[in-house]
N, C-alpha and C positions, 0 to 999 in steps of 0.2 A: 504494500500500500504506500502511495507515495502522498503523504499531507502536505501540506505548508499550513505551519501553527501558529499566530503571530500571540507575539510575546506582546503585552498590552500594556504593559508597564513601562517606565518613561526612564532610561541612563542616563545618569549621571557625566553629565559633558566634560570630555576632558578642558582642561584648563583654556588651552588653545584652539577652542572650537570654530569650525569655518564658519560659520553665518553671524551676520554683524548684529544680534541680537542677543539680549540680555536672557537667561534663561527664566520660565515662570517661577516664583519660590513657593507654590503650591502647586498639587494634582490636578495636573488636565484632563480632562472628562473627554470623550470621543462623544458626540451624537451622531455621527453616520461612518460609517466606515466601510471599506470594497475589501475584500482578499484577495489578494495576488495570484493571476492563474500561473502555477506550475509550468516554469518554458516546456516547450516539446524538446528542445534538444537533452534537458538534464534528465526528461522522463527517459528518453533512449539510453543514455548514461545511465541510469538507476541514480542518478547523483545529490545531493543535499548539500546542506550547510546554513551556516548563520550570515545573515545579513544586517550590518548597522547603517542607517543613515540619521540623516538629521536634517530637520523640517524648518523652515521657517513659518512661521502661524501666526496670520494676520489678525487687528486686533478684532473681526468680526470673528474671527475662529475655522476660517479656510486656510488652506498647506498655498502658500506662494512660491514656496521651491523647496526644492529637493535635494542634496547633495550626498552622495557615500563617502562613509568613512572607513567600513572592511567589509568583506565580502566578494565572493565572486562574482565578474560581472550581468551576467545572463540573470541568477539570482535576482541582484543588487536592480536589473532593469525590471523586472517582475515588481517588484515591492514599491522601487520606485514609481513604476505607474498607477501600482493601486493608492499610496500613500498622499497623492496629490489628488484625488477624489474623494480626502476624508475632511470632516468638519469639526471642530472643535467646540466646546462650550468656552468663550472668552477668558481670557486668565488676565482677573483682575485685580488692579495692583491700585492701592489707594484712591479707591472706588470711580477707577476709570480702566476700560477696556487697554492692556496693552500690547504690542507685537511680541511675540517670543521664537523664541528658539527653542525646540526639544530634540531629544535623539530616541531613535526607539530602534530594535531589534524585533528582526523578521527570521525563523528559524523552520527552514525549507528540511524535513524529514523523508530520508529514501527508505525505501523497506521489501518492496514487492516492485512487481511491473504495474499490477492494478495501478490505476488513478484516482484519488478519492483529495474532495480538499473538505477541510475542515477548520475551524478557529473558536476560540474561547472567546463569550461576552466577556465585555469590561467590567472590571469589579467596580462596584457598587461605591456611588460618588459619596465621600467625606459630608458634603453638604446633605443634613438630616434630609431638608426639602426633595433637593435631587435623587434621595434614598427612595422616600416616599412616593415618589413619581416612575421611578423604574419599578418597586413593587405592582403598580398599578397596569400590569401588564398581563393580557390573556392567550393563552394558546386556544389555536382556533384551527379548527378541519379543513383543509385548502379545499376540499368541495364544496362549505359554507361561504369560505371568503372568495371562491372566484365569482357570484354571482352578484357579490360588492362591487365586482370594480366598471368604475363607469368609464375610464380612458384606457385602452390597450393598443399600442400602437403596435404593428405585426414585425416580429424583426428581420433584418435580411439575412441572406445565406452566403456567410463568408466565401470570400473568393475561393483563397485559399482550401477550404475544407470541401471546396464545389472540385476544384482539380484535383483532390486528392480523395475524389467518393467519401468523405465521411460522414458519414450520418449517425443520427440516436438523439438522447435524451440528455438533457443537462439541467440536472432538481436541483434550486436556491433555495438557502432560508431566509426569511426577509422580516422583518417587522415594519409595522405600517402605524405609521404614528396617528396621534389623536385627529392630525386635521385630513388623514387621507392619503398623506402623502409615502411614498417608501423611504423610512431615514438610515435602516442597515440590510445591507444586503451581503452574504454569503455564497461561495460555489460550493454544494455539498460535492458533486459527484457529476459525472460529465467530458467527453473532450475537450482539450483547452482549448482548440482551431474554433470551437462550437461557444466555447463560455465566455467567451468577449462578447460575443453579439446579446446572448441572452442575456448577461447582464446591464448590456446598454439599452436594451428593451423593456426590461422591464424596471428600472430605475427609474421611468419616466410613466409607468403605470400610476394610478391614482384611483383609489377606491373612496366608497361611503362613508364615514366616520362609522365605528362599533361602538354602540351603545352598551352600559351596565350600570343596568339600573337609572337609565335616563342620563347617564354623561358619558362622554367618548374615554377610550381607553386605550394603549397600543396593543397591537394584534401580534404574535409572533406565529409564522406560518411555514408554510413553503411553497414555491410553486415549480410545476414542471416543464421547459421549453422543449420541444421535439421538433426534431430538424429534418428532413425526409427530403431526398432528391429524385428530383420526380423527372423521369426518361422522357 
């Protein structure tokens, strides 16, 4: 089984860190996050490793850049791209939003030929409030929640995976925040050639709000993209 497991905890910058920003002196909170699909050349490799890089994070709480500091490159571009599609809750510093700098590590796991990705939720933000708001999260039957979504845009069929016959399924875990919209998304399981497109597909999906008990709630689901080339 080949994962990529990301490490969701934030290292300690070394002293002389590239990015011309101060680092946050408290815990950055992720609200949206993408996983890095697994390149195809290290699946061929059976190969893994640890990746570090380091973000700059603007003071709305978007990744503005990206730069490695170890790791292999293939990796290091995997992480890289998904790291710049992640959103931050603001790291505020005398009660004003400000730019920061974090590093974080991405630890790409080889095991098997299978392909499977996988990643752990963020642990549970220090701020009580933000505690009490990620408890407020329901798991839902993705036969229940696909009859929620009111915008599905159809995704296209990678060049790529069109010249190389590949086809199948590639199942996301996703949660869908209070106002509808998708704020984390995950590749369980999947071709990589294939899971780029599904995930730019359905990131832009938008459902009902989930009521309970008459207030909206986040939804933690999954959904499945099937890819079929049709002669």
């Amino acid at each position: 089984m080949l994962t990529a497991v990301l490490a969701l905890w934030f290292l300690q910058l070394p002293a002389a860190h590239k990015l011309p920003a101060p680092v946050c002196p408290h815990e950055m909170v992720p609200r949206y996050w993408l996983q890095p699909v697994y390149p195809r050349d290290a699946v061929k490799k059976n190969f893994g490793g640890k990746v570090r890089l380091e973000a700059l994070v603007a003071a709305d709480g978007h990744v503005k850049k990206v730069v490695t500091l170890s790791g292999d490159e293939d990796l290091a571009d995997a992480a890289d791209d998904a790291l710049k599609e992640w959103k931050f809750q603001p790291c505020i510093v005398d009660g004003a939003a400000r730019e920061v700098a974090a590093a974080m590590e991405f630890d790409f796991h080889a095991e098997t030929w299978h392909v499977t990705y996988s990643a752990t939720l963020p642990p549970f933000p220090k701020d009580p409030n933000h505690r009490e708001q990620a408890l407020r999260r329901v798991r839902v039957n993705p036969g229940v929640t696909s009859g929620n979504v009111r915008y599905r845009p159809k995704p296209g069929y990678p060049l790529k995976a069109d010249l190389l016959r590949i086809q199948g399924a590639v199942l996301l875990r996703i949660v869908i925040g209070r106002d509808g919209g998708v704020e984390v998304l995950e590749v369980e399981s999947g071709p990589p050639e294939l899971a780029e497109e599904a995930v730019h597909s359905v990131r832009q999906w938008r459902y009902r709000p989930y009521l309970l008990n008459g207030e909206p709630v986040e939804v933690e689901t999954a959904v499945t993209i099937r890819f079929r080339i049709q002669d």
